[in-house]
C-alpha positions in Angstrom: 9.1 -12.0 6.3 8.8 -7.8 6.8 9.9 -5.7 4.1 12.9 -4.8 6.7 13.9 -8.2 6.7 14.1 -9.0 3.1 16.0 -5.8 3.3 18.1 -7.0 5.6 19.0 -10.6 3.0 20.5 -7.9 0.5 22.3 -6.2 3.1 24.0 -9.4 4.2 25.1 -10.5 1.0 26.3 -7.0 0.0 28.6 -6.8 2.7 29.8 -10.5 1.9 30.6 -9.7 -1.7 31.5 -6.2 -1.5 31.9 -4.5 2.1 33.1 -1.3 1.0 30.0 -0.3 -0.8 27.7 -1.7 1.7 27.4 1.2 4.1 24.7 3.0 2.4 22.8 0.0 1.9 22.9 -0.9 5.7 22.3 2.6 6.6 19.2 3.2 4.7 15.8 2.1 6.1 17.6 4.2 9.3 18.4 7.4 7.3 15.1 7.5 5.0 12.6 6.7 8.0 9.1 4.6 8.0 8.1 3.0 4.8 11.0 3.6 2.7 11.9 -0.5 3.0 8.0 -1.3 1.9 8.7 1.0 -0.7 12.2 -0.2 -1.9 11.6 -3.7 -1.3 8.3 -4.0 -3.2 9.5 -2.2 -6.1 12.3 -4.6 -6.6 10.3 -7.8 -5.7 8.1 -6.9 -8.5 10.8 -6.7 -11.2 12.9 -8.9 -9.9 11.1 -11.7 -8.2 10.5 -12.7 -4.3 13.4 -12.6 -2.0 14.1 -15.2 -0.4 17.2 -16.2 2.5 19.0 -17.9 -0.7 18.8 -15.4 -3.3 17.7 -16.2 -6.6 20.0 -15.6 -9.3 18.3 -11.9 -10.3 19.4 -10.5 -7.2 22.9 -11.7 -6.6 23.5 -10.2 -10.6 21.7 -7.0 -9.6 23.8 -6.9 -6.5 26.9 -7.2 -8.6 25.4 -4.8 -11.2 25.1 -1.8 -8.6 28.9 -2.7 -7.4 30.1 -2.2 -10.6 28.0 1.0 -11.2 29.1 2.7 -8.4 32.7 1.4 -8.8 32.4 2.9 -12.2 31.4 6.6 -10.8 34.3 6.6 -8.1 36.7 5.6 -10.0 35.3 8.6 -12.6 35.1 10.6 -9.5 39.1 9.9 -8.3 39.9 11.5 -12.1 37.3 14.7 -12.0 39.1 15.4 -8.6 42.8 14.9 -10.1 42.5 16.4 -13.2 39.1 19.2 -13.0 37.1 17.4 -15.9 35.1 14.7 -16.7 36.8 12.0 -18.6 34.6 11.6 -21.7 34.3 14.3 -23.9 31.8 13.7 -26.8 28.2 12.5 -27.2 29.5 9.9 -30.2 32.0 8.5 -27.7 29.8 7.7 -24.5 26.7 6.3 -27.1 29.3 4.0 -28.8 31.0 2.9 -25.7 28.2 3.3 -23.1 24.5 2.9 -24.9 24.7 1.2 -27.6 26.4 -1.3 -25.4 24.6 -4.4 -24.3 26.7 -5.6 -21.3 27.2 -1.7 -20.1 23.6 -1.2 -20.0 22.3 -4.1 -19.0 24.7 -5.6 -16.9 25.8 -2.4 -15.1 23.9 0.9 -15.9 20.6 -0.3 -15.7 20.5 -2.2 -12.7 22.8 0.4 -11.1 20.6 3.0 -11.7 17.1 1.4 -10.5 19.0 1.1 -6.8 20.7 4.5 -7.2 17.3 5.8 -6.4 16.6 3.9 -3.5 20.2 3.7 -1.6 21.8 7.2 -2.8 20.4 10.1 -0.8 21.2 12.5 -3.5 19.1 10.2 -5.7 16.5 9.3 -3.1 15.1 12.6 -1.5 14.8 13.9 -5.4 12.8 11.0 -6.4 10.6 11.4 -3.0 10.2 14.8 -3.9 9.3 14.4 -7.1 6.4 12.3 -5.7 5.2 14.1 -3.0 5.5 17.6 -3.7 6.0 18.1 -7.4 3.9 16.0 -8.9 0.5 16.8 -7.1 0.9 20.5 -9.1 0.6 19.1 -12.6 -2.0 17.0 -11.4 -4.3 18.1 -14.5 -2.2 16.8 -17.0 -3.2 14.4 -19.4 0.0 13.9 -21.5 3.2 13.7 -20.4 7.1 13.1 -21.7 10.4 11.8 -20.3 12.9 12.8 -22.5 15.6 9.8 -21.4 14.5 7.6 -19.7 17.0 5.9 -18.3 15.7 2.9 -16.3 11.9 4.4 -16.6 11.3 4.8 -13.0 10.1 8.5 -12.9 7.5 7.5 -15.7 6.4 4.8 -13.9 6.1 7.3 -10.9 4.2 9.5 -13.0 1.1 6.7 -14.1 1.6 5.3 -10.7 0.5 9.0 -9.1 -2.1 9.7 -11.9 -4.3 7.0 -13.4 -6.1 8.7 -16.3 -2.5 10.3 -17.6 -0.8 8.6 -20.8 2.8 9.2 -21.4 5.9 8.9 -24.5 9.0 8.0 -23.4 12.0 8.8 -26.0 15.5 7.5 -25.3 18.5 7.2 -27.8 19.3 3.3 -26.3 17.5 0.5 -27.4 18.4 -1.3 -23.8 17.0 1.4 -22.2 13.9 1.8 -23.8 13.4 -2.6 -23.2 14.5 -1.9 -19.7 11.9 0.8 -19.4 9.2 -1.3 -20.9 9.8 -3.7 -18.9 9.5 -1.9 -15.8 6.3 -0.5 -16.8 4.3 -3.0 -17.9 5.8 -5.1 -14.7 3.5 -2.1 -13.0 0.3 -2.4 -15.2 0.9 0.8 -17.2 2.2 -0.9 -20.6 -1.5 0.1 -22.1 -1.0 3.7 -21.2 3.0 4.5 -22.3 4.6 4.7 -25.3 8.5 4.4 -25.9 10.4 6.2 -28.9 13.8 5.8 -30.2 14.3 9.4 -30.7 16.3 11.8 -30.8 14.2 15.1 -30.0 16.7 17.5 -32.1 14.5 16.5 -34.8 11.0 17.6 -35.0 8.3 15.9 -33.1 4.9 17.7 -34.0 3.3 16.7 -30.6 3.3 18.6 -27.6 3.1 17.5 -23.7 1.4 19.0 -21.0 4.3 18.2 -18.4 7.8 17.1 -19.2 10.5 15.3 -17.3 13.8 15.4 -18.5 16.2 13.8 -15.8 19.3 13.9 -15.1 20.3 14.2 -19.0 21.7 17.3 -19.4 25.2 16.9 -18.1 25.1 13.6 -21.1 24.9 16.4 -23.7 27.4 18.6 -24.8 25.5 21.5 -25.8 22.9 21.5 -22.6 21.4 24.7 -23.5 20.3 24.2 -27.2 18.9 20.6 -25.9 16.6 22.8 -23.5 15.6 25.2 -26.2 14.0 21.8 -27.7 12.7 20.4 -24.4 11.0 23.7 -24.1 9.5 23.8 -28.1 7.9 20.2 -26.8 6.1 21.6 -24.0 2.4 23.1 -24.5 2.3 26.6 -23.6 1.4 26.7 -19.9 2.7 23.4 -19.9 5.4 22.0 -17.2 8.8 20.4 -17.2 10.5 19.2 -14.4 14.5 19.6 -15.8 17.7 18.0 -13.8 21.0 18.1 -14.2 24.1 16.0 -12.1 26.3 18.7 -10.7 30.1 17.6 -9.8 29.4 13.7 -10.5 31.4 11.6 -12.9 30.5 8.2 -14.7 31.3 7.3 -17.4 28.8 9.0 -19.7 28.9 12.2 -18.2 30.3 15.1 -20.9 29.3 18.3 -19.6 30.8 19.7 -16.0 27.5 21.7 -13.9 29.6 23.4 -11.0 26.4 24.5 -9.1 22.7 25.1 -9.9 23.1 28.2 -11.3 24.3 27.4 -14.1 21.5 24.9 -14.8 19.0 28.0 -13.7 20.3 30.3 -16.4 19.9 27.9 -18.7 16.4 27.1 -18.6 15.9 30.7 -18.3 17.4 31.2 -21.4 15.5 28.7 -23.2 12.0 30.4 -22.5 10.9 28.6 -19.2 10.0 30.3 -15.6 11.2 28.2 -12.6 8.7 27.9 -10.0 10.6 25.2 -7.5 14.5 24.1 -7.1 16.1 22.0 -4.9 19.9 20.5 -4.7 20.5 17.2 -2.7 24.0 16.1 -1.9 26.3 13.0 -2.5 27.3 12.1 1.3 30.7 13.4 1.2 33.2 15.9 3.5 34.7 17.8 0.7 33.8 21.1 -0.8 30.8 21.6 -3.4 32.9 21.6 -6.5 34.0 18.1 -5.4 31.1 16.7 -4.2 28.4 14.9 -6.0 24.9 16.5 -6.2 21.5 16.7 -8.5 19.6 19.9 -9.0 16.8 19.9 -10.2 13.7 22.5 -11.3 10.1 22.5 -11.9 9.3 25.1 -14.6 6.5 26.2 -17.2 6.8 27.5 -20.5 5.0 30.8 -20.7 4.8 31.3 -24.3 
């Protein structure tokens, strides 16, 4: 079977188990061009097995882990529209209800996120830029750090792309951090990434050569002191590639970014220069301040 084929399997079963969502599923290999289904399809088979007409077990719970996920953010969504803010309010809330829970993470967030990157355009054309065009200038990096991790993808990106680099992952969730290393080392990189439970507000002595911090700063409710720290991690010279969720609510989302300037001014105020932006969109018919988006920045500490 082609890569568009085995595409095609998930497809079908979306659309028998939850047809509303399907649409950006179906639409995809269309709307992201040649070798976005080897791409997709390969990085799935490799975490979660071969698929096959009947689907194993993995897939049908990843399928319904990705419903809930994106149920999750449009029902969020439906309240930022009715009411102007997010529904969650403090960092202690969203870790006690959201990451330090097991069947939120694991059952939902997690395997939410990994297709997120691969079905969402906003997520999608930010990943694939991050690959193709960011990536190639911090080529000479020999340490890097994703502060978050999430589900670990843009790490494993990262040692995919550059096979002498070694990397420290830091996350505040236990699941994540097993999801993570379990993604990695599903890709061969196990010997050459470290994971921390860490929170960086406390000193870590090292510094990186490039850092990726994404799409954690609208989980924090002071973004701009939690940059002054990404930025004290980051050799001088050094990189950071920084994004932020603009006008998107889930359920762990605290702190409302109306457009990329305000993510712009503060980076600037934390010390870095920003040498590349870019904003991709949610697909969506309503105004900016309504409509999902990620910004995102590649920057370097001068001093």
């Amino acid at each position: 079977m082609t890569h568009l084929e085995k595409w095609e399997l998930l497809c079908v079963e979306m659309e028998s188990r939850y047809p509303v969502l399907a649409s950006v599923w179906t639409h995809a290999p269309k709307k992201f061009g040649p070798g976005w289904a080897a791409e997709c399809v390969q990085c799935l088979e490799t975490l979660y097995g071969d698929i096959t007409p009947r689907l194993s077990a993995q897939f049908t719970a990843l399928l319904d882990g990705y419903a809930e996920f994106a149920n999750d953010s449009m029902r969020n969504q439906v309240f930022y529209e009715k009411t102007g803010h997010y529904r969650a309010n403090s960092h202690e809330q969203v870790s006690r209800d959201c990451y330090n829970n097991a069947d939120f993470m694991n059952l939902r967030y997690l395997p939410g996120m990994v297709i997120s990157h691969f079905v969402w355009p906003q997520h999608y054309y930010m990943q694939k830029s991050f690959r193709e065009l960011l990536l190639p200038r911090v080529g000479h990096s020999k340490l890097f750090f994703e502060v978050g991790v999430g589900c670990g993808l843009y790490s494993k990106i990262t040692l995919d792309t550059f096979p002498d680099i070694y990397g420290v992952g830091f996350d505040i969730s236990k699941f994540s951090l097993e999801f993570t290393g379990e993604l990695i080392s599903a890709f061969g990189h196990r010997d050459r990434y470290q994971l921390e439970n860490r929170d960086i507000r406390f000193e870590y002595q090292t510094q990186c050569d490039f850092l990726i911090c994404q799409e954690v700063l609208e989980h924090i409710e002071k973004p701009g002191e939690f940059c002054e720290w990404l930025h004290n991690l980051v050799k001088p010279s050094g990189y950071a590639y920084i994004t932020a969720a603009l006008n998107a609510a889930h359920s762990d989302h605290i702190y409302l970014f109306h457009s990329p300037n305000e993510l712009e001014n503060i980076l600037r105020e934390a010390g870095f220069q920003l040498l590349h932006g870019q904003e991709e969109f949610a697909p969506s018919l309503k105004g900016r301040n309504l409509t999902p988006s990620l910004s995102g920045f590649l920057c370097q500490r001068i001093k």
